[in-house]
N, C-alpha and C positions, 0 to 999 in steps of 0.2 A: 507753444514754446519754440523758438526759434535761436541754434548753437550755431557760433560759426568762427570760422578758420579764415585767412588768408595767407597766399603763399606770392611773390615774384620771382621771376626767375630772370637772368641778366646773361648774353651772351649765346653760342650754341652748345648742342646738347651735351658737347664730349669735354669743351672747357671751360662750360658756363659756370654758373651755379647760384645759388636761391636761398631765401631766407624764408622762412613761414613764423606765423601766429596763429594764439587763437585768442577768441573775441573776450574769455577770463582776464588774459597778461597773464598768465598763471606757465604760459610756454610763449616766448617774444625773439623775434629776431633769431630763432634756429636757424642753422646751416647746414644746405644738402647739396650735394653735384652729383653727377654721372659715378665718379666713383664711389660715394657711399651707399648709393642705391645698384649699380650692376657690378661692382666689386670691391673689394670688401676694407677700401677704407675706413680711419672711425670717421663716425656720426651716423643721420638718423636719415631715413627716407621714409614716401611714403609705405609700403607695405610694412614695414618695420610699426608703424601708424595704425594700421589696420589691423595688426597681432593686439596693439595696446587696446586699443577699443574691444576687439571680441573677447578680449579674455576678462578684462573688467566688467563688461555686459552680461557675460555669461555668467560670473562668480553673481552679483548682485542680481540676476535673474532666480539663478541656483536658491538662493538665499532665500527668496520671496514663496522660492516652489514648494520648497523645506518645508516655512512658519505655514503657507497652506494645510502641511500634512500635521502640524504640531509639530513639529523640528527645530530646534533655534539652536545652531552649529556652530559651535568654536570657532570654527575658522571655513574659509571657500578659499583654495587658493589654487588659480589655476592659470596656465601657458599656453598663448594659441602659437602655431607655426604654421605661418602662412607661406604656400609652395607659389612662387611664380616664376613660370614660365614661357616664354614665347611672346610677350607681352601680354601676357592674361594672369589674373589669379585664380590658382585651378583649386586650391582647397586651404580650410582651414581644419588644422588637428589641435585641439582641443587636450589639454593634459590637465584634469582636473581633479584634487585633494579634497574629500570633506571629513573634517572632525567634527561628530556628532556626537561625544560620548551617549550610550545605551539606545540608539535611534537604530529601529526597522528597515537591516540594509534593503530589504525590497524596493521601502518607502522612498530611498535615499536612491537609489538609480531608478525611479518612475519619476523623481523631481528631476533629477540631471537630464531624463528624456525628455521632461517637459519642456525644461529649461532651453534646452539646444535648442530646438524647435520655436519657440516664444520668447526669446532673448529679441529684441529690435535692430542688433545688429546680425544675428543669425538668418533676420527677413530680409536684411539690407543686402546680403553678401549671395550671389548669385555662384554660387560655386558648392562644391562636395566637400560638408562638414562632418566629420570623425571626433567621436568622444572617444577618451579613455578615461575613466575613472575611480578612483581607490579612494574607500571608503576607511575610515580609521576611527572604532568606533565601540 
């Protein structure tokens, strides 16, 4: 299986600006520049990009690590916050909700440890990932 994105970008870095896709049309012709990625106009950039991916990765990871244990959870619902600095992404934090009614909190943070670990974009992301996670259950 092969996903894929394209992005252009038009102009230099500080009055340019760029449209991206992805290969769905599901997100077409988005709009990013210098200010919504290094300050804090609206719209989207990439890091902003890279919070949405790990934190739907990890919930649907979560998920899987759960039914492993006999778990099938009400809800995953969780927040990455991706810190970048200096031109690197130094970490993602992880803010992760599971409703499990009557499920084995042990069981339920040994799936979240799995999960962070074994999620594909968890392997992807070259940086210091921090779970927090609250069980509701």
């Amino acid at each position: 299986m092969i996903r894929s994105a394209s992005a252009v970008w038009n102009g230099n870095l500080k009055e340019g600006r760029g449209t991206f896709q992805v290969q769905s049309g599901t997100i077409k012709d988005q709009k990013y520049t210098y200010r919504t990625r290094f300050e804090n106009d609206p719209g989207t950039n990439p890091e902003e990009l890279v919070a949405a991916a790990h934190a739907s990765c990890f919930s649907m990871a979560l998920s899987a690590q759960l039914g492993e244990r006999g778990i099938t959870p009400a809800s995953v619902e969780t927040t990455s916050a991706i810190t970048f600095e200096g031109g690197t992404l130094k970490k993602s934090h992880l803010t992760s909700t599971v409703r499990a009614p009557g499920a084995d909190r042990a069981k339920v943070q040994e799936a979240a440890q799995a999960a962070k670990t074994g999620c594909p974009i968890s392997k992807a992301l070259k940086m210091d990932i921090e779970l927090e996670l609250n069980v509701v259950v």
